[in-house]
N, C-alpha and C positions, 0 to 999 in steps of 0.2 A: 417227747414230741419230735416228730421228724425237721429235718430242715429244711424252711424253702429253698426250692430253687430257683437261679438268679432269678429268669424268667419271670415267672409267679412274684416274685419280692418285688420288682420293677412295676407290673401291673399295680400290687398296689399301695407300693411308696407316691407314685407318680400322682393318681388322682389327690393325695393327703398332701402334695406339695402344690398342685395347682390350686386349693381349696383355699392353703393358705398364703400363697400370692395376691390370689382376688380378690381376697378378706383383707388383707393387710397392707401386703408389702405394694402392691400395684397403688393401691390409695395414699402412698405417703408423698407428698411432697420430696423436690431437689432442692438442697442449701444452692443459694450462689447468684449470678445474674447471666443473662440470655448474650451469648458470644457470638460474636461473627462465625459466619462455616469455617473450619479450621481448611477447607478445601474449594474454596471457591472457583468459580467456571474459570476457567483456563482464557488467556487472552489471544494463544495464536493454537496452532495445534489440533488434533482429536477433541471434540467437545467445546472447541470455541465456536461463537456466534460468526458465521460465512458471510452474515451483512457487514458487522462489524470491521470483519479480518478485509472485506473486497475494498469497502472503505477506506481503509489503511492504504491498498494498493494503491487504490484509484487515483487519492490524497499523494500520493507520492510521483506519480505521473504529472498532476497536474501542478504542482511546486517545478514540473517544470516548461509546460503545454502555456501554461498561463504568460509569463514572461512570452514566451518564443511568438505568442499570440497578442502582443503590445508593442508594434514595430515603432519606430521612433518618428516623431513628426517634424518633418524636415524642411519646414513652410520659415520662409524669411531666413534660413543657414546662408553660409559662405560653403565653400569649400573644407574652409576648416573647423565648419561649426558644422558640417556634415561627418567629418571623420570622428570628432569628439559624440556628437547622438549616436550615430555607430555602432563606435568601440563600446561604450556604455552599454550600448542595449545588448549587444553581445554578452558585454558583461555579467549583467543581468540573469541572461539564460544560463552561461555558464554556475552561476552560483544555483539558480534552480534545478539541474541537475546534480547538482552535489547535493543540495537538503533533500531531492527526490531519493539518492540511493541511499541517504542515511532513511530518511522514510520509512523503503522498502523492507530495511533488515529491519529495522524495531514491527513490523509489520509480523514476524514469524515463520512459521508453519502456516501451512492450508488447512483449516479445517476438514475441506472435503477435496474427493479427486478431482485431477484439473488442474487446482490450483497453483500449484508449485510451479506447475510447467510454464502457465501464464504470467505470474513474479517473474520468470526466469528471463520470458521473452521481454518482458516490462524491461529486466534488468540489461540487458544486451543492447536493447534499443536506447537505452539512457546511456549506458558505455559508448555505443555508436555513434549517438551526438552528440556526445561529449568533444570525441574527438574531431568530428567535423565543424563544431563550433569553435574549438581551439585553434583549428587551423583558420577558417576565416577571420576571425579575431586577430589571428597573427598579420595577412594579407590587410586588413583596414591599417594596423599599426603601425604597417613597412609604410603608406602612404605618404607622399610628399603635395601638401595641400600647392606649391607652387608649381608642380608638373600636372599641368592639365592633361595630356594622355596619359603620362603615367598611373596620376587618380584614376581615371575612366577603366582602363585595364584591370588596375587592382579591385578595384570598384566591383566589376563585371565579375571578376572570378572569386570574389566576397557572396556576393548574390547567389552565383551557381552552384557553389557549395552550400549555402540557406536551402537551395532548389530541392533536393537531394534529399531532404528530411520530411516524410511525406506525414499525415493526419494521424490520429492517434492510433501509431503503433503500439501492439501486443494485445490490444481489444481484438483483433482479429484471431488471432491466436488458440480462443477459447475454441475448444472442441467440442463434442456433445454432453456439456456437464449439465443439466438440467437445475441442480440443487446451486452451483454457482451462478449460471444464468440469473436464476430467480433471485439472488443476491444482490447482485450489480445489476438487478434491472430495481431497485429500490434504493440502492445505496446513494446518499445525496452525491459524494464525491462523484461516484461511475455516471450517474444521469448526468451531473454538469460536464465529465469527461468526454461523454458521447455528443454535447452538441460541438466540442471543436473543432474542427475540419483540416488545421495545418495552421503553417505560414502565413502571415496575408502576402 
């Protein structure tokens, strides 16, 4: 008897292996119990959720948009019970810019394009008032609450550097990303981000 070739042997090993799959081996039962995906969805990155990931940003901005939008209420102060609300409320923002950039990095990757670019502007603009928040904070705490001009001055060039820190930057920033748009137009953080307007 001649011998098949492969060919031919393959035709018809293959139906006698699928016959006994379907018969048997597809019908048996797996030992064991149902496991988490060993690969679950990603939190920042390619294949993360873009509502999610803008959330994170938006959250991070506004850790520091929130404080900077709670000016101190200076009804019944002294003089020196003006430079102490102040200084505090400065303080305030200062530290809200610090848990905004820690925020932003546990934030990630962008899932989609755009994104990075926008973090980045996010990021520059929290570094930027950072430092013009340090520097007025500096200017209240040189204050001598017994020099009434000199208060006034300090005072004035306190304010004008607050002046200088316009509404929520780096929302402007977005370019024509469509898939991030639709993100941060549902994300709670971005909605509440977008009603702030600055300064009072």
């Amino acid at each position: 008897m001649a011998t098949p070739r492969p060919a031919r042997t393959a035709r018809v090993l293959l139906p006698t292996l699928l016959a006994a799959l379907l018969a048997g081996g597809c019908a048996s039962s797996v030992a064991g119990t149902p496991a988490a995906d060993p690969a679950p969805r990603p939190t920042a990155g390619v294949g993360a959720d873009p509502v999610a990931w803008g959330d994170k940003v938006c959250g991070a901005t506004l850790a520091y948009y929130q404080p900077l939008n709670t000016p101190p209420n200076y009804d019944g102060a002294d003089l020196a019970g003006i430079k102490t609300r102040l200084s505090e409320y400065l303080g305030k923002v200062a530290a809200g810019i610090d848990t905004g950039k820690k925020q932003l990095t546990a934030a990630g990757e962008s899932p989609v394009s755009g994104g990075d670019a926008w973090a980045t502007a996010v990021r520059d603009m929290l570094d930027r008032s950072g430092t013009t928040i340090a520097q007025a904070k500096k200017d209240v705490d040189a204050i001598d609450p017994n020099d009434v001009q000199g208060f006034k001055g300090k005072l004035d060039g306190a304010q004008q550097k607050l002046r200088t820190i316009s509404g929520a930057q780096g929302l402007d920033k977005i370019g024509p990303t469509p898939r991030l748009d639709k993100a941060f137009a549902t994300a709670p953080k971005c909605v509440a981000l977008k009603k702030i307007n600055g300064p009072a």
